[in-house]
C-alpha atoms as a printed R data frame, in Angstrom:
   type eleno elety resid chain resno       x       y       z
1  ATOM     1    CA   UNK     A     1  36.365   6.081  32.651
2  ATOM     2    CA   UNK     A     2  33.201   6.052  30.631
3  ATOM     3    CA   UNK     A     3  30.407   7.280  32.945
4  ATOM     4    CA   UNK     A     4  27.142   4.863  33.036
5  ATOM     5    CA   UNK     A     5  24.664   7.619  31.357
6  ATOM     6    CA   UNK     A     6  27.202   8.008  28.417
7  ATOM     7    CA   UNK     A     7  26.995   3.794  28.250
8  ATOM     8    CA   UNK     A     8  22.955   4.311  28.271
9  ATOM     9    CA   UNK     A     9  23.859   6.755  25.552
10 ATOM    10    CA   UNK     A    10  25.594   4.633  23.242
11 ATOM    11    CA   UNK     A    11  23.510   2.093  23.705
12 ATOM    12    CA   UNK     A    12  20.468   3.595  22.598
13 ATOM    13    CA   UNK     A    13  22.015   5.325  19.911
14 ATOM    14    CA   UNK     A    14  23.241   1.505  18.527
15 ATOM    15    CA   UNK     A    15  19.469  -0.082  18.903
16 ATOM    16    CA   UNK     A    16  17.922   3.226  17.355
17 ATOM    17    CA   UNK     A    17  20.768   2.863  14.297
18 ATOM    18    CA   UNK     A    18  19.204  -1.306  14.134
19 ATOM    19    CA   UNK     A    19  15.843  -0.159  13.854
20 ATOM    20    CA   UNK     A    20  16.374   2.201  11.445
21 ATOM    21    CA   UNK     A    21  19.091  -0.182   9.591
22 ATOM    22    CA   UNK     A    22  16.486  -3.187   9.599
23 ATOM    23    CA   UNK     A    23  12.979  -0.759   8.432
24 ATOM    24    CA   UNK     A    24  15.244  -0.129   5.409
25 ATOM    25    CA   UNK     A    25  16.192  -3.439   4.366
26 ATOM    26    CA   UNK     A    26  12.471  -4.578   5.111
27 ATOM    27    CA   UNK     A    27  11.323  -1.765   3.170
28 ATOM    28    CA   UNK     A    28  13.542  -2.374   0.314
29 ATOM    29    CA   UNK     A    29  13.184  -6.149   0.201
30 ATOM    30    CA   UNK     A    30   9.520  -5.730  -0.095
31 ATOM    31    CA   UNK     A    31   9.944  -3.505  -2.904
32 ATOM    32    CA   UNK     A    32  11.091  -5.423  -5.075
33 ATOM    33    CA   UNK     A    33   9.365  -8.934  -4.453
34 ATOM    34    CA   UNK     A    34   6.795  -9.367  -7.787
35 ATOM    35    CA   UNK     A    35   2.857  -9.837  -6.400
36 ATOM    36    CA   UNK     A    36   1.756 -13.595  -5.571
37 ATOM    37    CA   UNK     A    37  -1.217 -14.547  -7.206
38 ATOM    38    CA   UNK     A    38  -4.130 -13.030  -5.874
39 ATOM    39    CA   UNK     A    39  -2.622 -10.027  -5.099
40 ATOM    40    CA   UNK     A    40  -4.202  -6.813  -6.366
41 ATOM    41    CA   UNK     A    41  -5.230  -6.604 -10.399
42 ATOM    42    CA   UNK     A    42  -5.837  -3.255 -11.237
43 ATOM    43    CA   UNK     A    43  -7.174  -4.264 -14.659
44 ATOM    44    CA   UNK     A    44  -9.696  -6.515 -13.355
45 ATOM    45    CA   UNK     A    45 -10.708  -3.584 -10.910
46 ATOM    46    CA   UNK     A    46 -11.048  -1.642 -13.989
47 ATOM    47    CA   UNK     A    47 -13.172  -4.247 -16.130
48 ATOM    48    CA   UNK     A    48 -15.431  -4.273 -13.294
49 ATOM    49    CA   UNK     A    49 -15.660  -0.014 -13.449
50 ATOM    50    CA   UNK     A    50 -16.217  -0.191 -16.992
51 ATOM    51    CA   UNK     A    51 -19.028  -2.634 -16.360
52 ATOM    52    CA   UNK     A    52 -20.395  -0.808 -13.573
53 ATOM    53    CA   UNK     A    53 -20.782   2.415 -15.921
54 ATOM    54    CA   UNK     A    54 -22.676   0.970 -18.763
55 ATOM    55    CA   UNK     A    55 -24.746  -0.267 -16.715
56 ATOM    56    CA   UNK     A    56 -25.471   2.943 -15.155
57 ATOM    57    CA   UNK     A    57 -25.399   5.062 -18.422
58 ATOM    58    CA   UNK     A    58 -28.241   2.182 -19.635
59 ATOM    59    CA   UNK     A    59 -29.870   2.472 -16.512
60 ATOM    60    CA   UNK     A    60 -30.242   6.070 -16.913
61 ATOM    61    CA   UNK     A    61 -30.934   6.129 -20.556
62 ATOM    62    CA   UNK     A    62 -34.023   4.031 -19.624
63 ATOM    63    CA   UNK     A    63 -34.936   6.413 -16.785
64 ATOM    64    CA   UNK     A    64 -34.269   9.063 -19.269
65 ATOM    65    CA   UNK     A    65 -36.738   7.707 -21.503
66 ATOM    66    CA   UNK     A    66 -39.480   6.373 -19.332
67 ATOM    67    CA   UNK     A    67 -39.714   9.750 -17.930
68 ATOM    68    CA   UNK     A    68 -39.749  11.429 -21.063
């Protein structure tokens, strides 16, 4: 007859295989679901950078200048 720490055994070796089983199926489902709207833009992030810069290269083309 099975002994009752070999049944503890098995049993935690069956809910670690679920967890592991159900991370990967989570993991992969939400891999391949497309962004909602409003999810991250990377090219609006980057308009905004571009932005950002010429206004710093004008700002320090002025600084440039004033202190020249």
């Amino acid at each position: 007859m099975i002994s009752f720490q070999n049944k503890m055994d098995v049993l935690m070796a069956i809910v670690i295989g679920f967890i592991i089983v159900v991370a990967g199926y989570v993991g992969f489902h939400a891999s391949q679901q497309e962004p909602d709207a409003g999810g991250h833009d990377i090219s609006l992030e980057l308009d905004i950078l571009n932005t950002d810069t010429k206004t710093t290269q004008s700002f320090n083309q002025v600084m440039t200048k004033s202190i020249s």
